[in-house]
N, C-alpha and C positions, 0 to 999 in steps of 0.2 A: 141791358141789365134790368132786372125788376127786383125791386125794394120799396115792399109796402110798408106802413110806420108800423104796423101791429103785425104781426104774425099772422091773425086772425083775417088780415085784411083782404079784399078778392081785388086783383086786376084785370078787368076785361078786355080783351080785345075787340075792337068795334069796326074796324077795316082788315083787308090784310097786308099782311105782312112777309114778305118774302129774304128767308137770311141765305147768308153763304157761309158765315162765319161763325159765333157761337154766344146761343143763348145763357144767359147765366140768370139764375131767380136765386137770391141769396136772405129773402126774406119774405112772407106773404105765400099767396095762394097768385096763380097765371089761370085766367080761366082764359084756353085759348082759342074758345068758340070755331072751331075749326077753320080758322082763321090765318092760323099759322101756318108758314112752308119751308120746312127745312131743306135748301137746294143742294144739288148735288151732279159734279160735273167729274173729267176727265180727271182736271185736276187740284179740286177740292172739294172737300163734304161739310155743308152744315152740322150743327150739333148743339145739343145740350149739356150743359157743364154738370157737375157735381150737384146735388141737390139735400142742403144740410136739414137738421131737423125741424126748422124754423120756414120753412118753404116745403111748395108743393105745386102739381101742376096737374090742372085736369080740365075736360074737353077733349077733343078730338085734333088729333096737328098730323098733318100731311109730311111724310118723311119721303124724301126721292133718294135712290140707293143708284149708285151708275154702276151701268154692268160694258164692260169697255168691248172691242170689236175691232175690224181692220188688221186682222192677225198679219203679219209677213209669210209668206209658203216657205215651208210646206202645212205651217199652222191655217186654222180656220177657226173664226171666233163663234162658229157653231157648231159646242160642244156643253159638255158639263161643270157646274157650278157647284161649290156649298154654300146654300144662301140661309137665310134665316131671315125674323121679321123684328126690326126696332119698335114696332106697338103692336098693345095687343087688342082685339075688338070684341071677345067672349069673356066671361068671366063664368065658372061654375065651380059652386061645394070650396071657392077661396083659392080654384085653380086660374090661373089665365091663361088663356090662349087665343092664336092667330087663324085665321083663315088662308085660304089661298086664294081670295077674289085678285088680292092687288096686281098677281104674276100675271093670274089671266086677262085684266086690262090691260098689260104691258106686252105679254108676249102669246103667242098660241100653246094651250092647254090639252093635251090630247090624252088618251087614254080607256083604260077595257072599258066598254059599254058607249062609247062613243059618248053624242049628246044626250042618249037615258041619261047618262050620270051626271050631265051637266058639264061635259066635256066637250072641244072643241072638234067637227068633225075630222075625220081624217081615214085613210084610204085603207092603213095598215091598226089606227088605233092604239099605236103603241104611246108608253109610258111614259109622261112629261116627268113628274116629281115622286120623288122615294123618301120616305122616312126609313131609321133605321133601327132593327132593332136587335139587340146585345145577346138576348136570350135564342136568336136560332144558331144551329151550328153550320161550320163552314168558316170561310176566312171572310175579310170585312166585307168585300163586293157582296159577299153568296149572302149578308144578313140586310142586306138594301131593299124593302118593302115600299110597291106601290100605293099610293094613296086609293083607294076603293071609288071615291066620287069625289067633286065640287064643294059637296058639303062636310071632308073630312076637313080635319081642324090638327094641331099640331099644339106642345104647350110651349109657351116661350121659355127662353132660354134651351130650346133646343133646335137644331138646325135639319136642315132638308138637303136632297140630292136632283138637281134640277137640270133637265137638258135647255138649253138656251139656243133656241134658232135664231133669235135676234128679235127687232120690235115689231109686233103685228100692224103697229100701225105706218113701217116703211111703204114706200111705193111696189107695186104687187107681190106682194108679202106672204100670201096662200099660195099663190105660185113659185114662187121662189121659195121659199122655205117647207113646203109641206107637198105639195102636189107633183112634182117631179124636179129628178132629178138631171143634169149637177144641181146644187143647190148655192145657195150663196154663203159669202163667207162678210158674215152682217157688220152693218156700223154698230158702234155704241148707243147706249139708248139707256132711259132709266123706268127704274120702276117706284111707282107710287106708293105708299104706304099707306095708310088711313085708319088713325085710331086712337087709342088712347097710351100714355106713355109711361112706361114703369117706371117708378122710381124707390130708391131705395134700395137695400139685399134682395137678392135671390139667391136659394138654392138648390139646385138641382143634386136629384140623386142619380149615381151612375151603377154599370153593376158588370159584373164579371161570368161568363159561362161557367169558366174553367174547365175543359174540356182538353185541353192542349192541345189548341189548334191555334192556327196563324190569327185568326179573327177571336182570338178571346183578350174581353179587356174593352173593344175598342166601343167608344160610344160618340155618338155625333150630336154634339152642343149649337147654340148659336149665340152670337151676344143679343140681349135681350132692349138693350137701350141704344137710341138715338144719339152715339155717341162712339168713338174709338174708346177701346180698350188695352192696357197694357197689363201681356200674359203674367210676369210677375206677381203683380198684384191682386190676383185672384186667389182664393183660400181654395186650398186643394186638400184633399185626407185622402190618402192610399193611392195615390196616382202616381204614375209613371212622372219625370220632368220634362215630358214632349210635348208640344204640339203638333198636330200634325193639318196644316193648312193645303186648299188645293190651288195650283199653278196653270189656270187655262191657257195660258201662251206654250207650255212645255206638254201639254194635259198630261200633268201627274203630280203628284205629292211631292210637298217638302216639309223638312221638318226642323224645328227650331227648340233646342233648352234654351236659347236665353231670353233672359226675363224681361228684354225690354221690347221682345216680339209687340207687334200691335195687331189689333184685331179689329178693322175696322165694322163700324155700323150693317147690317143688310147682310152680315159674314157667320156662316159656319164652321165647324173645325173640330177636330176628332183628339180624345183625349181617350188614355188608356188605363185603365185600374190595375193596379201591381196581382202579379202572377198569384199571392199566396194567399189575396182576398177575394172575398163575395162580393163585396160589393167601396165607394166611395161618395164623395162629394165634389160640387165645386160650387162655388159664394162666390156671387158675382158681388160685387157696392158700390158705391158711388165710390171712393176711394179711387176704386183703380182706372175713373175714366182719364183719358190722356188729352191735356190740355194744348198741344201745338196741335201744329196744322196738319193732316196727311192727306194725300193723295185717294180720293175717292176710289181708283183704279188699282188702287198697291194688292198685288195679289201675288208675286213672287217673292223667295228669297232673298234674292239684289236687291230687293224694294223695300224691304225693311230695317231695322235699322243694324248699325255694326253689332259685331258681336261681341260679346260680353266671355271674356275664355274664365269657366270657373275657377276659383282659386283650389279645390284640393287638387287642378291639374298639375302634373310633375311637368308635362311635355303634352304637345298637341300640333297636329297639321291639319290644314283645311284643304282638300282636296277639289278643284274645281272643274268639269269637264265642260268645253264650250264650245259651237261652231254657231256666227252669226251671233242674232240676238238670243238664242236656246242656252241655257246652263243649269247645271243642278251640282251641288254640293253634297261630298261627304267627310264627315269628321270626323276625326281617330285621337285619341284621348289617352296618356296614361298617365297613372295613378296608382297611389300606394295601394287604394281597396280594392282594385280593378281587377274582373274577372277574362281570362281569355276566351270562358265560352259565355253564349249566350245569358243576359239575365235581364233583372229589371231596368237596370242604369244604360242597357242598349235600345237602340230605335231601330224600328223595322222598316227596310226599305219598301213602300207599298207599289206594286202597277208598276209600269213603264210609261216614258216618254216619248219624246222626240230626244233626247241627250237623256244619257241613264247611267252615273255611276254609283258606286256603292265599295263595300269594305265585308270579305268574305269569311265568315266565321262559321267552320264545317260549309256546309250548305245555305247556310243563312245570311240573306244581304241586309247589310245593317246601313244606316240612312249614317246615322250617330253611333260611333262607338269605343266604347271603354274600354280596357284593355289593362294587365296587370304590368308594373312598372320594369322596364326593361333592364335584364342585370349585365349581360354580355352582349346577345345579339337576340336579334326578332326579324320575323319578316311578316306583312301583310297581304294576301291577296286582292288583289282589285278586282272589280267586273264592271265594265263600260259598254256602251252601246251608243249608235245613233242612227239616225232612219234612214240615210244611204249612203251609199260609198263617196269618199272626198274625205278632205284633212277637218282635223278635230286639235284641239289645243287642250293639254294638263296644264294648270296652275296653281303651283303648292307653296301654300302662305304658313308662317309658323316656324322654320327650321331652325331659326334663331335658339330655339327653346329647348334644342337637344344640346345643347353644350360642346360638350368635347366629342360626340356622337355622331357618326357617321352614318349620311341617311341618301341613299340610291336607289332611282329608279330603275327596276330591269326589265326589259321589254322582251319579252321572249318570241315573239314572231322577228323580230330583225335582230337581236340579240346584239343588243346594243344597253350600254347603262349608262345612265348619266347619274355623275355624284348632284347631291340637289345643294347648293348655297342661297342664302339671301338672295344674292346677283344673279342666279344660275336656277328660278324655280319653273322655268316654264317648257315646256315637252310638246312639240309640234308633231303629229302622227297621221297615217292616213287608216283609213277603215274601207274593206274591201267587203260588201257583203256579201258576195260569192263566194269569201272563206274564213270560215267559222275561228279560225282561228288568229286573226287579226278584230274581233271584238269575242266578249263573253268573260270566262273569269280565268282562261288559259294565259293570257298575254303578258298582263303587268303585276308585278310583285315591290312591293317597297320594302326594303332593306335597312335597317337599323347595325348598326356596330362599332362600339368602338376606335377610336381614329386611334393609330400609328402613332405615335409621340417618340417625337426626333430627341434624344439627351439635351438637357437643358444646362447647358454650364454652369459649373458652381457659383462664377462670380454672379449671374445675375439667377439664382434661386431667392423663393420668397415665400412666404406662409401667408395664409387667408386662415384667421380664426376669429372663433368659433363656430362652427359647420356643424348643424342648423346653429342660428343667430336670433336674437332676440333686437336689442334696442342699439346692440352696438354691436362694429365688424373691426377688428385686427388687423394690419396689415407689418408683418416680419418682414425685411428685405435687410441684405448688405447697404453700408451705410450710401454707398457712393455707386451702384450701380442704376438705379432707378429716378435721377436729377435729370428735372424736368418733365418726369413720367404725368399722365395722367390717369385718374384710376375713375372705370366706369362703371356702374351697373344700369344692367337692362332687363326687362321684363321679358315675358315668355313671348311678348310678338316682337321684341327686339329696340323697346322704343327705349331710348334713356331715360333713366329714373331718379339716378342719383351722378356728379359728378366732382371729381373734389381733386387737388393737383397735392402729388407728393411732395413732401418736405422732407430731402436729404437729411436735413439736420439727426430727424429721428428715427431708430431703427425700426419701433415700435409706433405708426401709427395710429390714431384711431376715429373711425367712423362712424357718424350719428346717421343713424337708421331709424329713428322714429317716425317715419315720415311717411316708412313703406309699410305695404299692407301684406298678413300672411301670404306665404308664395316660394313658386322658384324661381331663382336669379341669376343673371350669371355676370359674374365678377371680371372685367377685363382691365390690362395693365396698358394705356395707348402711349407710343413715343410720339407727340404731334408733330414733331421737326420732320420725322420721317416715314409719319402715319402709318406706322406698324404697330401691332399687337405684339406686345410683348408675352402674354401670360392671361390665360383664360380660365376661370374655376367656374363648377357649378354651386351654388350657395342655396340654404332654403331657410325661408326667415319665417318660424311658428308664431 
């Protein structure tokens, strides 16, 4: 920690210094004569803390970014990247921006013009790093622009598209990675940073084609500081609530609304401006950096943190497709405002995997999606895939949150359905690539409807009021049928929230709900002698 007595005051650095853990200057100027070394391994990344108005840092500090490696097969950890740079070593006209010297000390640079452009030789020449840009047309891949030479420059806070062979500097590394093939499937390795370090707001302007094409909207950011970021906390205008991060163990996209996504250091990620604008922002600040610890390597979904289920959800399922360590998530949402076709509150599934599902709306594979609140029945289309024939696992988390709602899997290549419970959410299946229709968006359908409600005896009838509820719940019952009942509420992923034991004495009930936060609930009546459910309601607390 550096805490100088004046604000004014400078602290020099006069040896180095090498952290794993996290810088904090909470007062003073940090000159850190390039002195500094933000480390960064498998599994943990140095970092800079928040930097308030009274503080400030400048000199040159060495950031190392881990890029991880050692894929399982059929992955290869030499593949593509969204990377970005935490300092920046240009300044022009009040802009700043980074270079691409550090990748090229780390890894081989290759591209048009060879070494003319100050590119690393190679046989075919082809294209290490892409910038991206919003304004061509076509879907996101088709707007990935090569960088021209050595000497293009990039402005921070926005990110890059990078093939990663691994580190030039492993043992024969031009041969193995560049010169012929098979090639290798590299260790982990890091890349050096070298610059000066922003502090403070940033914001970047985004912008929209509108062209109505699958690629409008989308712009590729990067975080700008030496530091994890949490997406929440960025100021967003006109933008979609997605992230859209890349997954080099699956190589493909995943995508996250909740807000406690992390973003770590050395990281790019794709953010999309709403359909009916020209253009947005995003404001990065000190604010939103994230002060625990993460995983310098987190670059999956799983690796982030739990999810956060928005509160205008009525009902939601998390759909998980897995074989091995490969998985990708999709989520299905409804809601009172919620659209069946395509809009803005949907995420688009981008590219394919190794594991690929999705949630089909007309034609369109939706990552995340919304959905208008189900009155009788719904059903959903799936579409799955995986890179060869062998067994595949569904894992559907959420069911809790349909209430008296009856939600089934239907497999239509074995025509087989399984009703989905709490107990009952996991669907073992195999996938034959040789026919087309045991994967793609022919086979699985999720089924919503109404359960069957067997007559409920008079003597043990009961009212739950008022439905929606405020700060207090009702509970009507006959005097003498419900002794020793206990009465539960749960939230939409099933966890108990509230729990309180009836008292025969009174007919009338009642329940302090202040505790709970807007939502849907569902109301269950438990005999604990005989751990039955007696009586299940849906409730919604405004």
């Amino acid at each position: 920690e550096v805490n100088v007595a004046a604000a004014s005051g400078v602290a020099h650095l006069l040896a180095p210094i090498d952290v794993y853990g996290q810088v904090l200057i909470t007062k003073g100027i940090l000159n850190a004569n390039a002195r500094l070394t933000l480390l960064s391994s498998q599994s943990e990344s140095a970092s800079i803390g928040p930097i308030n108005t009274e503080a400030h840092i400048e000199g040159e500090v060495q950031v190392q970014h881990y890029i991880s490696g050692d894929f399982p097969n059929p992955a290869t950890a030499r593949g593509w990247r969204l990377l970005s740079s935490p300092v920046f070593n240009h300044l022009a006209n009040g802009t700043k921006y980074y270079d691409y010297g550090a990748f090229k000390k780390s890894m081989f640079v290759t591209g048009k013009g060879g070494t003319a452009n100050g590119f690393d030789q190679s046989p075919l020449n082809g294209n290490t790093i892409f910038t991206h840009d919003q304004s061509l047309p076509g879907t996101l891949s088709q707007k990935f622009v090569p960088i021209e030479s050595m000497h293009s420059k990039s402005e921070t806070g926005k990110g890059v598209y990078v093939f990663s062979r691994g580190s030039r500097n492993a043992d024969n590394a031009y041969a193995s990675q560049i010169e012929k093939a098979p090639f290798s499937n590299p260790s982990g390795y890091t890349i050096t940073h070298i610059g000066q370090v922003h502090y403070g707001s940033l914001t970047v302007a985004v912008a929209n084609k509108g062209n109505s094409e699958d690629g409008d909207g989308f712009n590729l950011l990067g975080n700008p500081y030496p530091a994890t970021l949490t997406w929440g906390a960025l100021h967003k205008t006109n933008l979609n609530p997605f992230i859209w991060m890349f997954d080099p163990l699956n190589n493909s996209y995943f995508v996250s609304d909740d807000p406690a996504t992390l973003i770590p250091p050395g990281t790019g990620f794709f953010v999309k401006v709403n359909s009916r604008r020209t253009s947005g922002s995003v404001t990065f600040t000190e604010g939103a950096k994230f002060s625990g610890a993460v995983a310098a390597s987190m670059s999956t979904g799983s690796e982030k943190s739990d999810y956060i289920v928005p509160k205008k959800a009525i009902a939601q399922l998390v759909v998980s497709l897995k074989r091995e360590k490969f998985k990708q998530e999709y989520k299905l949402l409804f809601t009172n405002s919620g659209k069946d076709e395509v809009n803005d509150q949907d995420a688009l599934k981008i590219g394919d995997g190794f594991v690929n599902i999705a949630g089909m709306a007309g034609d369109t594979k939706l990552s995340i999606d919304e959905r208008a609140a189900i009155q009788d029945s719904k059903q959903v289309k799936l579409y799955v895939n995986g890179w060869a024939s062998g067994g595949y696992t569904l894992e559907i988390k959420g069911i809790e949150s349909f209430g008296d709602m009856e939600v089934t899997l239907a497999d239509n290549y074995t025509n087989k359905q399984q009703i989905l419970t709490a107990n009952n959410s996991l669907y073992q299946f195999n996938i034959d690539t040789n026919d087309p229709r045991s994967f793609g968006t022919a086979r699985f359908i999720i089924q919503f409807a109404q359960k069957k409600q067997d007559a409920i005896p008079r003597e043990t009838s009961m009212v739950v009021y008022p439905n929606p509820f405020l700060d207090k719940l009702y509970i009507r019952t006959n005097q003498d049928s419900f002794a020793g009942a206990v009465a539960i509420v749960r939230n939409i992923l099933g966890k108990v929230v509230l729990k309180e034991q009836i008292n025969p004495e009174f007919n009338n009930q009642e329940i302090d709900t202040t505790s709970l936060p807007p939502g849907a609930y569902l109301f269950q009546l438990i005999d604990p002698a005989i751990n039955k459910t007696l009586a299940t309601f849906k409730v919604l607390k405004n």
